[in-house]
C-alpha positions in Angstrom: -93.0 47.1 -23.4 -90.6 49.1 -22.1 -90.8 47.6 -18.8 -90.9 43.9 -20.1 -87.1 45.2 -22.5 -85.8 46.9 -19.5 -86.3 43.5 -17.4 -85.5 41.8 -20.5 -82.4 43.7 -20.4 -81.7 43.4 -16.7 -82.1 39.5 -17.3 -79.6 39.3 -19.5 -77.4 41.2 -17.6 -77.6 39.1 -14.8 -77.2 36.4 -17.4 -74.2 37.7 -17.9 -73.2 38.5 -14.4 -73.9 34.8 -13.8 -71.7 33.5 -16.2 -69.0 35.5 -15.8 -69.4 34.6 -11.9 -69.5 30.8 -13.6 -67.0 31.5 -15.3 -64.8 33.0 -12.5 -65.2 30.0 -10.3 -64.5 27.6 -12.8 -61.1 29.3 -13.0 -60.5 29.4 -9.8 -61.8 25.7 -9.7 -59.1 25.0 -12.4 -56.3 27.1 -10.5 -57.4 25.1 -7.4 -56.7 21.9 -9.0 -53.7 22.9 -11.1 -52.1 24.3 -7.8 -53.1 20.8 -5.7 -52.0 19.3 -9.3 -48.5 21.3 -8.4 -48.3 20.6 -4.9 -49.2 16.7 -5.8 -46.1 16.5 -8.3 -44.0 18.8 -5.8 -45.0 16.4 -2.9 -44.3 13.5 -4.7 -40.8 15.2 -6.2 -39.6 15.7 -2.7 -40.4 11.8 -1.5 -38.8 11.0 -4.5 -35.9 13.0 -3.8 -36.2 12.0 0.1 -36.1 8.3 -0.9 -32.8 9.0 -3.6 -31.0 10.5 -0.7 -32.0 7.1 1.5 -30.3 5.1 -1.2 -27.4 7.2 -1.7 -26.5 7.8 1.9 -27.1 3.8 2.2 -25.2 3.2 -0.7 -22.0 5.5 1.1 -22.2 3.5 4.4 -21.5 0.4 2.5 -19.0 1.7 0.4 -17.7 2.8 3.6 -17.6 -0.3 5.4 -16.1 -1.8 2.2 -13.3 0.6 2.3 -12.8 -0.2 6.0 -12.5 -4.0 5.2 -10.1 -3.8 2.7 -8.2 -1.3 4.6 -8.0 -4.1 7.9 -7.4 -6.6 4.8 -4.3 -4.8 3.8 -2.8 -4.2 7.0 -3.2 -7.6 7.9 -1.4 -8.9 4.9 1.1 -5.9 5.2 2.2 -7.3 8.9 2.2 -10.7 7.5 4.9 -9.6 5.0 7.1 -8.1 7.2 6.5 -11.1 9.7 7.7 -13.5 7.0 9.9 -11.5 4.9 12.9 -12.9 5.5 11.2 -16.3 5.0 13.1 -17.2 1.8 16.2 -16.0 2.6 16.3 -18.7 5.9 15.2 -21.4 4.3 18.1 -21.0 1.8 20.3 -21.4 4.7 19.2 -24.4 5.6 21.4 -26.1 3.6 24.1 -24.2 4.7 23.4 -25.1 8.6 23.3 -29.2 7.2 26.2 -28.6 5.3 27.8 -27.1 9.0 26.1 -30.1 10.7 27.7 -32.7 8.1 31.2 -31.4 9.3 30.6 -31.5 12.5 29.5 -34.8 12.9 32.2 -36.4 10.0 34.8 -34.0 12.6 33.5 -36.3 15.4 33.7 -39.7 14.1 36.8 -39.6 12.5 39.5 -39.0 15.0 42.8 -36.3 14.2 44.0 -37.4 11.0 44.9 -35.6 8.3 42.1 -37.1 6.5 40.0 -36.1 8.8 41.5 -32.5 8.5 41.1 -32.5 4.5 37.5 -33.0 5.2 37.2 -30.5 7.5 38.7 -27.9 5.2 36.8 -29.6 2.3 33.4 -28.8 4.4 34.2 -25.0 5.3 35.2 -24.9 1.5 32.2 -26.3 0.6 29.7 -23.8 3.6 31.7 -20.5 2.1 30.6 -21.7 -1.4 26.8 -21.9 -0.2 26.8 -19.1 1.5 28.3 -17.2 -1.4 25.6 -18.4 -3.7 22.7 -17.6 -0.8 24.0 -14.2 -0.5 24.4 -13.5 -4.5 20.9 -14.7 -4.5 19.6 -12.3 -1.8 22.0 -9.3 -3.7 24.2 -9.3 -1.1 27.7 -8.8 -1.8 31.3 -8.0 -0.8 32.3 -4.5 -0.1 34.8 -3.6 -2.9 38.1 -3.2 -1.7 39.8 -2.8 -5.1 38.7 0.8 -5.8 40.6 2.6 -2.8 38.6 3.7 0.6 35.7 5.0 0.6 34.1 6.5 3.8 30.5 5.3 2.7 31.9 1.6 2.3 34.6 1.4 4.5 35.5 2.1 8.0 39.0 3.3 9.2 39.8 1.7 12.6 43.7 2.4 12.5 46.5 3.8 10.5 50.0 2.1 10.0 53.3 3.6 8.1 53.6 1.4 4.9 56.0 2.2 2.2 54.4 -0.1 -0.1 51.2 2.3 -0.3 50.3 5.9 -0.1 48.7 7.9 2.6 44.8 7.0 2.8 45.0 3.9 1.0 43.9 0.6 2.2 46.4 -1.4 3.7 44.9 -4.4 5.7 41.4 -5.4 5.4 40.5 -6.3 9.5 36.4 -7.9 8.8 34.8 -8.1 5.7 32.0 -5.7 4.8 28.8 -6.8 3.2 25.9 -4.8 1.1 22.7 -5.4 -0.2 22.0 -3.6 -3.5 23.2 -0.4 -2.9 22.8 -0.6 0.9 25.6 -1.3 3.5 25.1 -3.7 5.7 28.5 -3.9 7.4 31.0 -1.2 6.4 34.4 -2.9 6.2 36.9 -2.2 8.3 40.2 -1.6 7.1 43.4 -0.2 8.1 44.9 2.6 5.7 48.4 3.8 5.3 49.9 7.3 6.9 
């Protein structure tokens, strides 16, 4: 009996060798398919981070191209308003050029009378007048001459003896000087007294 225990015994050893060695494997099957699980998800993490890249570096190049559209569209319409931007301001002085036109032609047909004299002043009356308003319009204006000389403003082309004013001030205006806003255009140039 002691043989038939000790096989017994040995049996259920092995028993138990076997199903820890069951046991093992189906562990390691389980590890196996966790880790292939693992890879699986990994693998599929990095397509899905592959394909977000796609689309984002897509999504750049178009946002790119956009950019560089409206950039061209800009420039365009930049050079088109410096092309045209003294558009307005000419075809305000097309009625001064008819008004110009208009005296020349009633200067023509009427001979040297004084009539024909009144009507030529009339006219240049008349051009000065539009001018004055296209130029107001515009913000361009007369140099000030009441306030004394001013280097910024005006421009010294001689010096005369007056006794009527004192040295530096403005004694003759020669040409008319013309500003826009705060800009000059033409400085006036004046004489000023010794």
């Amino acid at each position: 009996m002691s043989r038939k225990k000790h096989q017994h015994g040995k049996k259920h050893e092995e028993t138990l060798e076997n199903e820890e060695v069951a046991k093992e494997q189906e562990e390691t099957t389980a590890q196996d398919e966790q880790e292939e699980n693992t890879q699986e998800s990994a693998d599929d993490r990095v397509a899905e981070l592959e394909n977000r890249v796609k689309e984002l570096e897509d999504q750049r190049l178009r946002d790119l191209a956009e950019f560089e559209n409206i950039k061209k569209r800009l420039e365009k319409e930049k050079q088109q308003a410096i092309a045209y931007a003294h558009e307005q301001f000419a075809r305000d002085l097309l009625a001064v050029i008819d008004s110009l036109d208009n005296a020349q032609i009633s200067v023509d047909g009427s001979g040297n009378s004084d009539e024909a004299l009144e009507q030529i002043k009339e006219g240049i009356n008349l051009t000065l007048e539009q001018f004055k308003k296209v130029f107001a319009k515009h913000g361009i204006e007369l140099v000030d001459m009441e306030s004394g000389f001013d280097p910024h403003f005006h421009e010294a082309v001689m010096q005369v003896d007056s006794d009527e004013h004192d040295a530096g001030e403005i004694v003759q205006v020669l040409q008319k000087g013309y500003k826009i806003k705060d800009r000059v255009l033409r400085p006036a140039m004046v004489s000023i007294a010794k």
